[in-house]
C-alpha positions in Angstrom: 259.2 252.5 208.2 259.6 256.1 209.5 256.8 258.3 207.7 256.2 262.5 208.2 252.8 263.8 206.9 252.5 267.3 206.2 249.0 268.5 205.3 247.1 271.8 206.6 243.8 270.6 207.3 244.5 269.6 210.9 241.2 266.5 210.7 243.1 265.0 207.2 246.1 264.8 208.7 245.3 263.6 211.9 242.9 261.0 210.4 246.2 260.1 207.9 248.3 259.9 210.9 246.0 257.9 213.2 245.1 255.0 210.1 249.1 254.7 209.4 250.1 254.4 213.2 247.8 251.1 213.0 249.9 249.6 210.1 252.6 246.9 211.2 255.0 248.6 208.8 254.9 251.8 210.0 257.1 252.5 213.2 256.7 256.3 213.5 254.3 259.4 212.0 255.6 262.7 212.1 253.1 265.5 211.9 253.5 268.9 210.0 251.4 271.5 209.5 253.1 272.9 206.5 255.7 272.3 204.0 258.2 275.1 206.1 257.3 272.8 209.2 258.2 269.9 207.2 261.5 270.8 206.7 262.1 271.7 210.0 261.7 268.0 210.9 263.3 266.8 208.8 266.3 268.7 209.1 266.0 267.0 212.9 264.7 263.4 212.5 265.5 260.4 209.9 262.7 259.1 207.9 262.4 256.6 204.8 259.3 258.4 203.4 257.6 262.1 203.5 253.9 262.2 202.4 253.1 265.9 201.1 250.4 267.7 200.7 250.6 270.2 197.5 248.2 273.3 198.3 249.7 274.6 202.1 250.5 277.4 203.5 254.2 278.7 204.2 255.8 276.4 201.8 253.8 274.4 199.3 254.6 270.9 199.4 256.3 271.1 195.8 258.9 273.5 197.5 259.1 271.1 200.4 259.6 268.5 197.9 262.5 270.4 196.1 264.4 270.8 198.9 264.2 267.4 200.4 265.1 265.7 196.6 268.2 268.6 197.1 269.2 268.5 200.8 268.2 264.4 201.6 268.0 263.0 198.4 267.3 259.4 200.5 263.5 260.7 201.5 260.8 258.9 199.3 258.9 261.9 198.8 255.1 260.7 197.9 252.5 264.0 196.7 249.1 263.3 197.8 246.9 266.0 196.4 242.9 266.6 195.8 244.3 268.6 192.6 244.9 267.4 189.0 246.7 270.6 187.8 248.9 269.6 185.1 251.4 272.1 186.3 252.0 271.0 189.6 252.2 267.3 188.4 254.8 268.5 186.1 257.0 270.3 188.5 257.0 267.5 190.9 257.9 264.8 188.3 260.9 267.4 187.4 262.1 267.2 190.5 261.9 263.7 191.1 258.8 263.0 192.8 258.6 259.0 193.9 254.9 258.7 193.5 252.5 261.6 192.9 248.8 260.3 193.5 245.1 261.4 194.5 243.9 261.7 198.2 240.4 259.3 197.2 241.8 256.2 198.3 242.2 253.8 201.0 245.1 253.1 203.5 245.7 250.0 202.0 246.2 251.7 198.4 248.7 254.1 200.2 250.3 251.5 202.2 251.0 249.6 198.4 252.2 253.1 197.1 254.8 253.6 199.9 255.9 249.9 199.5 256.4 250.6 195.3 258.7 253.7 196.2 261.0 251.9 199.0 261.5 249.4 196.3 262.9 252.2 194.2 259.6 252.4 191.6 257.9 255.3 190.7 254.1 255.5 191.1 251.8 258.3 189.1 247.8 258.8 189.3 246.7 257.5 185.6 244.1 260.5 185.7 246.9 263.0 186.5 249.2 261.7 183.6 246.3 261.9 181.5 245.1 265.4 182.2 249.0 266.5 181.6 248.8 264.5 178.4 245.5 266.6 177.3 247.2 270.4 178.7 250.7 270.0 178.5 252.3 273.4 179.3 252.3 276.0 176.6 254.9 278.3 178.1 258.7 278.6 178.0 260.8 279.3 181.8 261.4 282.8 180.4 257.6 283.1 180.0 256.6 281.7 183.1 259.6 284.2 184.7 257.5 287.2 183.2 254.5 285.6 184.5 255.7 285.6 188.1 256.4 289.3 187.6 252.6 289.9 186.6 250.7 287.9 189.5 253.6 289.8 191.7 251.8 293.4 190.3 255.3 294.6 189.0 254.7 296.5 185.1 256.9 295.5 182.3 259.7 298.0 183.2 259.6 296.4 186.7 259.4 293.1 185.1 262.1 293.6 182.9 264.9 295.1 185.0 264.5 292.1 187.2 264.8 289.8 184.5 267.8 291.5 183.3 265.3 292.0 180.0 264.5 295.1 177.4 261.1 296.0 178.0 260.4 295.4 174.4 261.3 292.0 175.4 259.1 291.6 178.1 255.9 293.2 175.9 257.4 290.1 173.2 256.6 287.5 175.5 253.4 288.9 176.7 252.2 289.1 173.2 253.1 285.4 173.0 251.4 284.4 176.7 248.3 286.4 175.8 248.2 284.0 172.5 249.4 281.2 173.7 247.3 280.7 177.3 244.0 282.8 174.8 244.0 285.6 177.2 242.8 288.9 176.7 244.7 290.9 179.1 247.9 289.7 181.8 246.0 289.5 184.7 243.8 287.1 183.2 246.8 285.1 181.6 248.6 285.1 185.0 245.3 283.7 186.9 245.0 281.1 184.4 248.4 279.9 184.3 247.7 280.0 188.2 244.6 277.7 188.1 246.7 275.6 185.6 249.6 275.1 188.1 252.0 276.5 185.6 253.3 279.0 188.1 
């Protein structure tokens, strides 16, 4: 199997990279740096399987993964992430992650992971479906929209003509973030819908 890795901590990925290269299965290991320099290879060079880091600079490796489940459906795309935010699990999963699992484990649990998704199965970390069964997201696309707008630093009337809103509209749905996500103010609702992976 052909594999790229794309993670930003240059030791991770070159330890990744090194313990794959010794598996029989494993022809070739790509390396990126980020999910932009991901794409770039991949744009280039065939592979069954892209491992991706969530948190990296550039491109995240959600936004890698949405373009690679778009451009070359094919790719396996497995998420191999330190973080159990519900809201990146739930992104990924939407856009039709193979297998989205924690970075703890051995090569010879990852080497079983990318044998499950060349067979066509899905594979998902039991803590990280649990954690989105315990904080499912509260917020609608529209909300999330107007929370963009806030962690961007636009005001409502900013927020609004970009949204093609009323500003009435816009203070509507704050009211409801600021209830929902039990925040007293939209900086604070924006940074916790941040820390949630919502946006």
């Amino acid at each position: 199997m052909k594999v790229l890795v794309a993670e930003d901590q240059s030791m991770l990925r070159d330890a990744m990279c090194q313990l794959l290269s010794f598996q029989p299965d494993v022809e070739t290991v790509l390396q990126a740096k980020n999910g932009a320099e991901a794409i770039q290879i991949l744009e280039k060079e065939a592979v069954d399987i892209a491992i991706l880091d969530v948190e990296m600079p550039v491109k995240t490796g959600l936004e890698a993964l949405e373009w690679i489940k778009q451009e070359i459906p094919e790719i396996k795309v497995v998420i191999v992430t330190t973080f159990k935010r519900p809201g990146y699990f739930e992104r990924a999963v939407k856009a039709g992650v193979d297998a989205y699992v924690l970075k703890e484990r051995s090569i010879a649990e990852l080497m079983q992971t990318l044998h499950t998704v060349l067979e066509g199965r899905k594979e998902y970390s039991p803590e990280l479906m649990e954690v989105m069964m315990t904080h499912p997201n509260p917020l609608t696309e529209q909300e999330v929209a107007v929370l963009h707008g806030v962690a961007q630093g636009l005001s409502n009337q900013e927020i609004a003509d970009k949204l093609y809103l009323s500003n009435g509209t816009v203070r509507n749905y704050m009211t409801n973030i600021l209830s929902k996500l039990g925040a007293s103010n939209r900086t604070e609702a924006a940074k916790t819908a941040e820390e949630e992976g919502w946006l």
